[in-house]
TIBA-624763 format. One record per residue (C-alpha): residue in one letter; residue number from 1; z, y, x. Coordinates in Angstrom, 2 decimals, m for minus. Example, Ala and Ser with C-alpha at 12.3 -4.5 7.8 and 13.67 -1.06 7.14 Angstrom:
{residuo:A num:1 z:7.80 y:m4.50 x:12.30};
{residuo:S num:2 z:7.14 y:m1.06 x:13.67};
end
This chain:
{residuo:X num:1 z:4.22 y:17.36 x:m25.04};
{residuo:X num:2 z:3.51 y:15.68 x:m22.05};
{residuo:X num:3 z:0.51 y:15.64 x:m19.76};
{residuo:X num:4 z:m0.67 y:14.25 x:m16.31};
{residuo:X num:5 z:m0.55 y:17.47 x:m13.62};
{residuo:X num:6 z:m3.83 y:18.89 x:m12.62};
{residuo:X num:7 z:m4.82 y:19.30 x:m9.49};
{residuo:X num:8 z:m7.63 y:22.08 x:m8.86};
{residuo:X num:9 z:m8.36 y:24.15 x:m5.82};
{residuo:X num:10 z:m8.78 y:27.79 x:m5.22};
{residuo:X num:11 z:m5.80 y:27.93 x:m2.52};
{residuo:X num:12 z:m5.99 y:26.23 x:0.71};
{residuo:X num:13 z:m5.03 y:27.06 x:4.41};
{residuo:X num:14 z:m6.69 y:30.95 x:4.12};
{residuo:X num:15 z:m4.33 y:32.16 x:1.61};
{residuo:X num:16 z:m1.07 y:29.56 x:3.00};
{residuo:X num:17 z:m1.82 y:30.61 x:6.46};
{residuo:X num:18 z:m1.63 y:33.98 x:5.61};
{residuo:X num:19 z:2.20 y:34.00 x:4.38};
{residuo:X num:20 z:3.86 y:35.75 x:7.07};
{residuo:X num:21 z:6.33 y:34.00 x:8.93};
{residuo:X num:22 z:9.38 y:35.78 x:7.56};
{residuo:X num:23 z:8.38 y:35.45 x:3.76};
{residuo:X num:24 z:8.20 y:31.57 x:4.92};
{residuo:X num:25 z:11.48 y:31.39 x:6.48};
{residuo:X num:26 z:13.28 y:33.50 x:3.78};
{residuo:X num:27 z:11.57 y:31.38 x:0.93};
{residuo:X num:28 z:11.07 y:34.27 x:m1.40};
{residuo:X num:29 z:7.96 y:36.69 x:m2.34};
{residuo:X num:30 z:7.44 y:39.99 x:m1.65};
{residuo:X num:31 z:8.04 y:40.99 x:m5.27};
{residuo:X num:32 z:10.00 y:43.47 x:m6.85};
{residuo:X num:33 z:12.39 y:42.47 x:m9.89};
{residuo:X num:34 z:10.04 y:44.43 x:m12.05};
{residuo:X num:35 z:6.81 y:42.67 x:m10.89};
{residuo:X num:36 z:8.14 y:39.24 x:m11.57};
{residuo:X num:37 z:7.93 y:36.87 x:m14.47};
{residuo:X num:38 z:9.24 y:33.43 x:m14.72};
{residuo:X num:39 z:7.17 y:29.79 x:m14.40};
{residuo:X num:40 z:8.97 y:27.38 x:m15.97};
{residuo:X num:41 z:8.67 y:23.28 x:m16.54};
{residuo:X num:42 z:10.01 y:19.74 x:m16.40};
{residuo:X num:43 z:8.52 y:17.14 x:m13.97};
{residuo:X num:44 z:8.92 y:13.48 x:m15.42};
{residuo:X num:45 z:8.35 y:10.88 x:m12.82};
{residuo:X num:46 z:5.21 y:8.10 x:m14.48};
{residuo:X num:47 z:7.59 y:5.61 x:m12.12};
{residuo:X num:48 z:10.75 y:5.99 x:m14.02};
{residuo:X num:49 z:12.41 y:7.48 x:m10.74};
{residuo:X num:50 z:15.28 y:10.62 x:m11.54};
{residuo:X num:51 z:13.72 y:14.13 x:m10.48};
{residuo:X num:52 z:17.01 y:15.74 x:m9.51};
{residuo:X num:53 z:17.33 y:18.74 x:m7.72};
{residuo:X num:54 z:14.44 y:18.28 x:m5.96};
{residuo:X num:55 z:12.18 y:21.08 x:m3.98};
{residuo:X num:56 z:9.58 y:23.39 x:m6.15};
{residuo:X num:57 z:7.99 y:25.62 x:m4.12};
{residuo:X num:58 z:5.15 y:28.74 x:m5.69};
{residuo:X num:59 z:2.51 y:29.71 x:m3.21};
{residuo:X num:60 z:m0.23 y:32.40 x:m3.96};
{residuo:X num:61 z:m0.33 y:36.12 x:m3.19};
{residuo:X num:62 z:3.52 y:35.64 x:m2.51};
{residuo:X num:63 z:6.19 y:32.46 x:m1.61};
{residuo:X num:64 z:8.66 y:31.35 x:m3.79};
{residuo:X num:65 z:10.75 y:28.51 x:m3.92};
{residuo:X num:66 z:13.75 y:26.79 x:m6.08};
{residuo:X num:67 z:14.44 y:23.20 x:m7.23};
{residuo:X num:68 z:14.53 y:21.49 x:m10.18};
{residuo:X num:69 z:17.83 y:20.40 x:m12.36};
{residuo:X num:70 z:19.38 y:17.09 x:m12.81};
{residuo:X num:71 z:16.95 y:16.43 x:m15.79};
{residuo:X num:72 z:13.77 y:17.64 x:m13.85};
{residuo:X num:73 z:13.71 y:21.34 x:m15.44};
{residuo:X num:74 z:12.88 y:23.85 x:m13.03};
{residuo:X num:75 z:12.58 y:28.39 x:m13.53};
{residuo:X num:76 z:11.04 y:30.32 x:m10.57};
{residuo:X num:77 z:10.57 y:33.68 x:m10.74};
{residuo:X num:78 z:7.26 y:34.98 x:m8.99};
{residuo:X num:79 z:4.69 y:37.83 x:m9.39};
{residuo:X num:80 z:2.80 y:38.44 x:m11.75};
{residuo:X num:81 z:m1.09 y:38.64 x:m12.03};
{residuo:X num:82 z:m1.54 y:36.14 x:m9.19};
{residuo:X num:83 z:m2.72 y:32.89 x:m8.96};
{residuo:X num:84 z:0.64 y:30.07 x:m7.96};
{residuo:X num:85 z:0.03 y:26.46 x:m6.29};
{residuo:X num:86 z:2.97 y:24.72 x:m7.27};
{residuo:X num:87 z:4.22 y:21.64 x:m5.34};
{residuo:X num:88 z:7.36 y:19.20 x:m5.69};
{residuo:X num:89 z:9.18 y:17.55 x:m2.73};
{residuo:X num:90 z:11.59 y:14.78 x:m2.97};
{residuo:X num:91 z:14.87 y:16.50 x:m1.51};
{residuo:X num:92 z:17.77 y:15.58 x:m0.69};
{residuo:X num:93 z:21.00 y:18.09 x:m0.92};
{residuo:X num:94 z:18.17 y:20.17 x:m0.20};
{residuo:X num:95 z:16.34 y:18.73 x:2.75};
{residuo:X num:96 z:12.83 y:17.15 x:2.43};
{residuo:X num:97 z:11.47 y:13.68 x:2.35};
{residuo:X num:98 z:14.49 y:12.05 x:0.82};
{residuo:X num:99 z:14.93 y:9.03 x:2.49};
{residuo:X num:100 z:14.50 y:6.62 x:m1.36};
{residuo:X num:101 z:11.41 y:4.86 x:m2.30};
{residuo:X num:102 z:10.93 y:4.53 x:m5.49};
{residuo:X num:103 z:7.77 y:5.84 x:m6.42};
{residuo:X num:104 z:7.93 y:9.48 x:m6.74};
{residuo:X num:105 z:5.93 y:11.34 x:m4.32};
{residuo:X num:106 z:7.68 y:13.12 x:m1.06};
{residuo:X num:107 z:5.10 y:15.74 x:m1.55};
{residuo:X num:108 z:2.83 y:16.62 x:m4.29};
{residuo:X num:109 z:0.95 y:20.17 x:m5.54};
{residuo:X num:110 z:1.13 y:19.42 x:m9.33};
{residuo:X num:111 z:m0.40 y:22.40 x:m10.80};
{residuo:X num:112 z:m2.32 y:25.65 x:m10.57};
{residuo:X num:113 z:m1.03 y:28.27 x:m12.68};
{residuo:X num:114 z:m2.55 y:32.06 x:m13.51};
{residuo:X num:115 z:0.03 y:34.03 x:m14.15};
{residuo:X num:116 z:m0.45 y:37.72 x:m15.93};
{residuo:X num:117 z:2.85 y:39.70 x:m16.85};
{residuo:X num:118 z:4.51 y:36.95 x:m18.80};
{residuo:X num:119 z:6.58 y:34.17 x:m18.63};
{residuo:X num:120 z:4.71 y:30.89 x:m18.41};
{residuo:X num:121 z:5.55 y:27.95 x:m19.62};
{residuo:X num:122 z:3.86 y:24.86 x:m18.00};
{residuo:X num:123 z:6.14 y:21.59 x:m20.47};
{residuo:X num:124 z:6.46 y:18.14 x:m19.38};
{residuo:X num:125 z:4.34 y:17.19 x:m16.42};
{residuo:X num:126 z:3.52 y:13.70 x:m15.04};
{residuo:X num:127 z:3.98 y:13.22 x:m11.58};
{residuo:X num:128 z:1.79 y:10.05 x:m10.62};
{residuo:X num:129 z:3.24 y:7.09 x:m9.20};
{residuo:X num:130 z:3.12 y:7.40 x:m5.38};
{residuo:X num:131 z:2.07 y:4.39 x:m2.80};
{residuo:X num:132 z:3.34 y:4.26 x:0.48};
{residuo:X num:133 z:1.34 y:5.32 x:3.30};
{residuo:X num:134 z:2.32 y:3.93 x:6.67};
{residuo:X num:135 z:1.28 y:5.93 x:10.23};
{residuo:X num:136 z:0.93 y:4.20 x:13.16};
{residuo:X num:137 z:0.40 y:5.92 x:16.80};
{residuo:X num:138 z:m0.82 y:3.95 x:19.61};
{residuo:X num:139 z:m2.19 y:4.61 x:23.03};
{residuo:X num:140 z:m5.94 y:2.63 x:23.33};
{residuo:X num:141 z:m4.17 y:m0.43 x:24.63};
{residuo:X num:142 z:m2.05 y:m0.89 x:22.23};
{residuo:X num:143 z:1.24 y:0.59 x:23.20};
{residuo:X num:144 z:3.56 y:2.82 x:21.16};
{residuo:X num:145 z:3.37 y:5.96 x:21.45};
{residuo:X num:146 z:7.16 y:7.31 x:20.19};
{residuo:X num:147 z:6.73 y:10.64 x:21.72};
{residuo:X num:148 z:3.69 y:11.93 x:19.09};
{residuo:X num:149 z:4.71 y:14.15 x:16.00};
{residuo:X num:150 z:2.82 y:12.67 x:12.82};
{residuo:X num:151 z:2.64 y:15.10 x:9.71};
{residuo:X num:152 z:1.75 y:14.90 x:6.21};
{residuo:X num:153 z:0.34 y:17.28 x:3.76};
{residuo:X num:154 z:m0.65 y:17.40 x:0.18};
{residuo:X num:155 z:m3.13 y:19.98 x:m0.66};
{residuo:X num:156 z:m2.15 y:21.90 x:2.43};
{residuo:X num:157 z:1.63 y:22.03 x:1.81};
{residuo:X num:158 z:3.66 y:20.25 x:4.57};
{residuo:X num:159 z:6.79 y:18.09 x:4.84};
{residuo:X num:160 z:9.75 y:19.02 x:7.56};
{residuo:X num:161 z:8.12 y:17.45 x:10.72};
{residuo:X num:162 z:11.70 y:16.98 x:12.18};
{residuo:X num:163 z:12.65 y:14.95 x:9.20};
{residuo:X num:164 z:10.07 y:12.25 x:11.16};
{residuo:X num:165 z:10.59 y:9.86 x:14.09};
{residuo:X num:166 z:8.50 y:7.50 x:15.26};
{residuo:X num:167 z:9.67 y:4.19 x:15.85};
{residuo:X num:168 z:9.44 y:1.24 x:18.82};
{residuo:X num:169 z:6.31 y:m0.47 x:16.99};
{residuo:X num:170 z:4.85 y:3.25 x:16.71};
{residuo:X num:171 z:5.36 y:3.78 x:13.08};
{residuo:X num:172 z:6.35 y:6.70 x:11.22};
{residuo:X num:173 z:9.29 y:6.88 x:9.20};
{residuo:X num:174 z:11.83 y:9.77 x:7.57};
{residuo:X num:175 z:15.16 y:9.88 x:9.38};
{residuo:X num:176 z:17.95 y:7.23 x:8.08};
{residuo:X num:177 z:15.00 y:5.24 x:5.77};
{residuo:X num:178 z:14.74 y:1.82 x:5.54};
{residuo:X num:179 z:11.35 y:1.40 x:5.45};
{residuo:X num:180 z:8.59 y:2.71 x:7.51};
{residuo:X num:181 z:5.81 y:5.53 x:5.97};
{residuo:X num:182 z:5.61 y:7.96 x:3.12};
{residuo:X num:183 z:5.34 y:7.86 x:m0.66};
{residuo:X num:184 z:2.37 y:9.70 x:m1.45};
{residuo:X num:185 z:m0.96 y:9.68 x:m4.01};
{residuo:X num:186 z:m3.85 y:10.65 x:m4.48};
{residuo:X num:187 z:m5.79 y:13.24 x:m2.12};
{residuo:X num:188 z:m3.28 y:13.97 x:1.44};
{residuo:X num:189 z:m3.63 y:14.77 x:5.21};
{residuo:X num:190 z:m2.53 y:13.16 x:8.14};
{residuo:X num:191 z:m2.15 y:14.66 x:11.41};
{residuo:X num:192 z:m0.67 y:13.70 x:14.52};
{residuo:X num:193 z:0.07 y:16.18 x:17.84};
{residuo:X num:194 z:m0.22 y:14.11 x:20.85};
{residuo:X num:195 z:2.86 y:13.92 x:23.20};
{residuo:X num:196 z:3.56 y:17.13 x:25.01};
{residuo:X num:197 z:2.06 y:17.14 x:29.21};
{residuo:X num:198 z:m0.96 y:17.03 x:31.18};
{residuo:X num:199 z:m1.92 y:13.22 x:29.74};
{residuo:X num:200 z:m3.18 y:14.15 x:26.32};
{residuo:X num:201 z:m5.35 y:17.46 x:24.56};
{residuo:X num:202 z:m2.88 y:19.94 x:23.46};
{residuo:X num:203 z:m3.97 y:19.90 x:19.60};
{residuo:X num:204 z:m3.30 y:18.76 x:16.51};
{residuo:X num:205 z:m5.38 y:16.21 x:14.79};
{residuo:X num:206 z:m6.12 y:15.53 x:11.05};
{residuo:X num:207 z:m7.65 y:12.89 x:9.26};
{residuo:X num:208 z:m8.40 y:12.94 x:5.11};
{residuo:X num:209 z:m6.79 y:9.99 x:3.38};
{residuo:X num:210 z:m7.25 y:9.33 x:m0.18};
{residuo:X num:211 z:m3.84 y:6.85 x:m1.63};
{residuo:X num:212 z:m4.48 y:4.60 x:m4.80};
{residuo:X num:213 z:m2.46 y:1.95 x:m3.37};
{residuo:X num:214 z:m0.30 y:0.60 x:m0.06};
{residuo:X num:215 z:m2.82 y:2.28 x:3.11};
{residuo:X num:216 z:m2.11 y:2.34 x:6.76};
{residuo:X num:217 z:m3.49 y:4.82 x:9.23};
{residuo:X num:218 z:m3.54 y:4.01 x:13.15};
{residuo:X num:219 z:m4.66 y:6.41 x:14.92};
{residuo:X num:220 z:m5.18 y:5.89 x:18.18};
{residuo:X num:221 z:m4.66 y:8.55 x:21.03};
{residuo:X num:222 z:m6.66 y:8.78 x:24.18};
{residuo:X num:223 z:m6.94 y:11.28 x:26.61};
{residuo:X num:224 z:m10.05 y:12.87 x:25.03};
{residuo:X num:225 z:m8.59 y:13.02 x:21.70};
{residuo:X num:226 z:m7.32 y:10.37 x:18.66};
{residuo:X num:227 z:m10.11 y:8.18 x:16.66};
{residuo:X num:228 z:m8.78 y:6.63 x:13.40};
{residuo:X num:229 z:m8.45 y:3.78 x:11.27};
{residuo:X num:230 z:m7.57 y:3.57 x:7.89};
{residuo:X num:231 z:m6.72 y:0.36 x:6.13};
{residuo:X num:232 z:m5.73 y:m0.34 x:2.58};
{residuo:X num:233 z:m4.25 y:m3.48 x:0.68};
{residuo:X num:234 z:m6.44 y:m5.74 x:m1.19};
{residuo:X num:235 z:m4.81 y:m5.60 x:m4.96};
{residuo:X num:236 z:m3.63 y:m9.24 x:m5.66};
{residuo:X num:237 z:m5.87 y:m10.88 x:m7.67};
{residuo:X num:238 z:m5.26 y:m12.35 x:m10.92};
{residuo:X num:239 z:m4.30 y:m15.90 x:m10.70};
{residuo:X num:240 z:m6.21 y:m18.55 x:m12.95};
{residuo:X num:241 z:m4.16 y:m21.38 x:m14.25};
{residuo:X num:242 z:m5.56 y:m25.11 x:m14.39};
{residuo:X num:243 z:m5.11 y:m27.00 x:m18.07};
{residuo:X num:244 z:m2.34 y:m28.61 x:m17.14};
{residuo:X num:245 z:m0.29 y:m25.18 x:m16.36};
{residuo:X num:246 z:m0.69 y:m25.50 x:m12.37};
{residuo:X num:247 z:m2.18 y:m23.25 x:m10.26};
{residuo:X num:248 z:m5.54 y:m24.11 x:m8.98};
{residuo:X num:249 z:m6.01 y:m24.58 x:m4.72};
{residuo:X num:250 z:m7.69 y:m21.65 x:m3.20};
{residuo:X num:251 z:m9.97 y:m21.86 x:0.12};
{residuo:X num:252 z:m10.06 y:m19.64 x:2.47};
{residuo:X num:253 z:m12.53 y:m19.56 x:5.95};
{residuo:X num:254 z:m11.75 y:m22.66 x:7.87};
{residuo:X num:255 z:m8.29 y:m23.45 x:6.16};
{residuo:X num:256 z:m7.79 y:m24.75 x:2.35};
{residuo:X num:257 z:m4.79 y:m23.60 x:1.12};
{residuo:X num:258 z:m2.49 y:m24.93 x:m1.83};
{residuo:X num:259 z:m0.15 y:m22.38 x:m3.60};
{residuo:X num:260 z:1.99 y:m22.69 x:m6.46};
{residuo:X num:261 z:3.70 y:m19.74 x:m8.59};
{residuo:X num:262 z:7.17 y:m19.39 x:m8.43};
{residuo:X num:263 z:7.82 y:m22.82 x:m8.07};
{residuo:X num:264 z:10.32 y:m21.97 x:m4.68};
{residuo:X num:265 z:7.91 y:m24.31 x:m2.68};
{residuo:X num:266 z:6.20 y:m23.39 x:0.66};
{residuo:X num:267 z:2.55 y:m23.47 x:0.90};
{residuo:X num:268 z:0.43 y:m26.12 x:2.40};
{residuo:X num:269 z:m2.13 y:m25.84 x:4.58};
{residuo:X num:270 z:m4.75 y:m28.20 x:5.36};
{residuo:X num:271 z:m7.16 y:m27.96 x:8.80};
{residuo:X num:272 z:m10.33 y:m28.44 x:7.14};
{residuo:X num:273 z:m11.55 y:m30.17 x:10.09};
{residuo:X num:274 z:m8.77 y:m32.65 x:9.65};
{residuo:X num:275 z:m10.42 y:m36.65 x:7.94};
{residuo:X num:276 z:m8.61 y:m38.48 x:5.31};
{residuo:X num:277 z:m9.98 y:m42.01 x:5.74};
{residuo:X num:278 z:m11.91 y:m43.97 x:3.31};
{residuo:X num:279 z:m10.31 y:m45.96 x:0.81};
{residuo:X num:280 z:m10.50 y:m49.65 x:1.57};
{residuo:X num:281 z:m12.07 y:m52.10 x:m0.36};
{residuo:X num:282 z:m10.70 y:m56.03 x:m1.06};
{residuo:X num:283 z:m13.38 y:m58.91 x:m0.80};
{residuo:X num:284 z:m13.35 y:m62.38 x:m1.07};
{residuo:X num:285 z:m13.09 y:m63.19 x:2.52};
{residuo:X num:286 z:m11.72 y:m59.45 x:4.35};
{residuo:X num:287 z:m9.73 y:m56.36 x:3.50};
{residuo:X num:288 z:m10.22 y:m52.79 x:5.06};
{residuo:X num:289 z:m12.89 y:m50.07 x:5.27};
{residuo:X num:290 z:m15.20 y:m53.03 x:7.58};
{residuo:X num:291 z:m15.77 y:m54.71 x:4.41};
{residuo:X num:292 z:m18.74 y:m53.79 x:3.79};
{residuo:X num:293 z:m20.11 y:m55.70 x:6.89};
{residuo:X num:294 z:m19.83 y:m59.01 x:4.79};
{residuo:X num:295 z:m20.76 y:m56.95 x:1.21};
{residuo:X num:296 z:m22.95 y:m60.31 x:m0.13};
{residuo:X num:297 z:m19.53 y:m61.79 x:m0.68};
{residuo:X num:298 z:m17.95 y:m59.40 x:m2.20};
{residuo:X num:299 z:m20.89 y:m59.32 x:m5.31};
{residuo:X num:300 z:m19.81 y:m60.81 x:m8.35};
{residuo:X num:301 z:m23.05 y:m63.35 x:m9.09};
{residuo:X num:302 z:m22.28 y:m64.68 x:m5.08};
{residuo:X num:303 z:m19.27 y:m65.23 x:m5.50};
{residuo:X num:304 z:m19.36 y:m66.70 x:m9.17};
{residuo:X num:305 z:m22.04 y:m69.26 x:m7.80};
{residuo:X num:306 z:m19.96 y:m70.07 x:m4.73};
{residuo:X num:307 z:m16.90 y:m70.92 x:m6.70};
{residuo:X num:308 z:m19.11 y:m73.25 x:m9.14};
{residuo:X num:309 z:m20.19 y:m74.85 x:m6.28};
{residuo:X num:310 z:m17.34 y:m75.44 x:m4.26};
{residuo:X num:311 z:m15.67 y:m76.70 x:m7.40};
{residuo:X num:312 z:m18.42 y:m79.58 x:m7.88};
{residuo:X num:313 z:m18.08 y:m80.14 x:m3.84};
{residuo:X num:314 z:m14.61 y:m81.19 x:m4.42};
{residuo:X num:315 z:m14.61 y:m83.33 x:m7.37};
{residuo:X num:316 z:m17.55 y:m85.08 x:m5.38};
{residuo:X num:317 z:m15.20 y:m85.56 x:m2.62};
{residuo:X num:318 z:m12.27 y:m87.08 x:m4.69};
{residuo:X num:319 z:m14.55 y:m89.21 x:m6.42};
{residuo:X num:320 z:m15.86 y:m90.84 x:m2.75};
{residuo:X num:321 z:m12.26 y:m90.66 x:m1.62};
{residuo:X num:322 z:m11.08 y:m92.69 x:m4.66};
{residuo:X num:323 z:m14.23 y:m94.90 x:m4.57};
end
């Protein structure tokens, strides 16, 4: 059966901080054979993305790590009666933050397991469709700053920092992507080391993001440390059609604006301080917008009189001119 992961938290930095370097680097607990039991699952991605032989990793009282099948199935072997934080990374041929978007997280802790003496078996799991989150470095006035090393982390677990560059408009972005930023969700950490010397603190900086949709960070580093700025996208709103299956105009500040839906047509803009002149008007003796400086003429009673009259006028005339 499947289910959405859960995401609880008894195991932050304390107990991760306290793996010792070596278990890190060798990627394996402390464990004996006969103090292990096996955690087993498949991650299905809510986007539709393959998991394949992506990056599980176990941390707890021990660190354990293994990936998962080309059908998302994954078996790690770990110690028993401990608490495990278990997290996924996007890999590819076994190196972090796959350069793909396509909405499966780069890094996500999907589940907290208790584990006594047995084998555990966790089922299908949901991983959440990520959003990308986009980094941006920049010195006060503006400038790039391409020599800063951005992280990210999900519930304290970490991505390859050397898997990141920073590009010439000061984004972030994995190695050989095509697109700036991370695919992440929910609850993550940003944090950004300021270039190496004698210009900036030497520290690391963090800053909490929560990711429901597309969000940029900026954080800005100064010589007294980095103040942030987190931006997200407005969702698009749903459009409202007119009766006669056209969408309506939209205004917007000082500017109207016209749009269509997928019609393949650019849209117009109109300066709102631009005049469309006044209609003009015909009379019986003028034309244009000035009419109105003669408007006795141009009433119908006037000018019904007027024509009666001029009409008797002229037979008048003929009848002296023939007389």
């Amino acid at each position: 059966m499947s289910r959405q992961s859960t995401r609880r938290s008894f195991l932050r930095a304390g107990v991760l901080g306290g793996l010792s370097l070596g278990t890190l680097a060798a990627g394996t607990g402390t464990a004996t054979a006969a103090e292990q039991t096996i955690v087993s699952g498949t991650l299905v991605a809510e986007s539709g993305a393959k998991v394949n032989r992506d990056k599980i990793s176990a941390a707890g009282r021990s660190y354990h790590t293994g990936e998962t099948d080309a059908n998302g199935e994954f078996e790690i072997a770990v110690g028993t009666n401990s608490e495990y934080e278990f997290t996924v990374h996007k890999a590819e041929s076994g190196r972090e933050l796959q350069p793909t978007k396509d909405g499966m997280p780069h890094v996500y802790m999907f589940e907290e397991v208790t584990v006594d003496d047995g084998p555990v078996d966790l089922g299908e799991i949901v991983l959440p469709t990520a959003h990308i989150l986009d980094i941006r470095i920049v010195t006060p006035d503006g400038k790039p700053l391409t020599d800063a090393r951005p992280k990210i982390r999900d519930d304290g677990f970490g991505v390859d920092p050397y898997r990141i560059l920073v590009d010439d408009d000061g984004y972030a972005k994995i190695i050989e992507a095509d697109f700036t930023g991370f695919e992440v969700v929910e609850s993550v950490t940003v944090e950004v080391e300021p270039p190496r010397g004698e210009t900036y603190p030497d520290a690391t900086f963090t800053q909490a993001v929560y990711v429901d949709r597309p969000t940029v960070v900026t954080a800005t580093v100064s010589e007294t440390g980095v103040s942030w700025d987190v931006s997200k996208s407005e969702e698009k709103p749903e459009s409202t059609a007119s009766t006669s299956g056209e969408s309506t105009a939209t205004a917007t500040s000082a500017d109207t604006t016209r749009e269509t839906e997928d019609t393949g047509t650019e849209a117009q803009t109109t300066d709102a301080n631009e005049t469309t002149p006044d209609r003009p008007t015909r009379g019986f003796l003028s034309n244009g917008a000035s009419a109105e400086d003669l408007g006795a003429l141009n009433d119908p009673f006037v000018l019904t009189v007027g024509g009666f009259l001029l009409s008797v006028l002229g037979i008048a005339h003929n009848l002296v001119r023939g007389y």
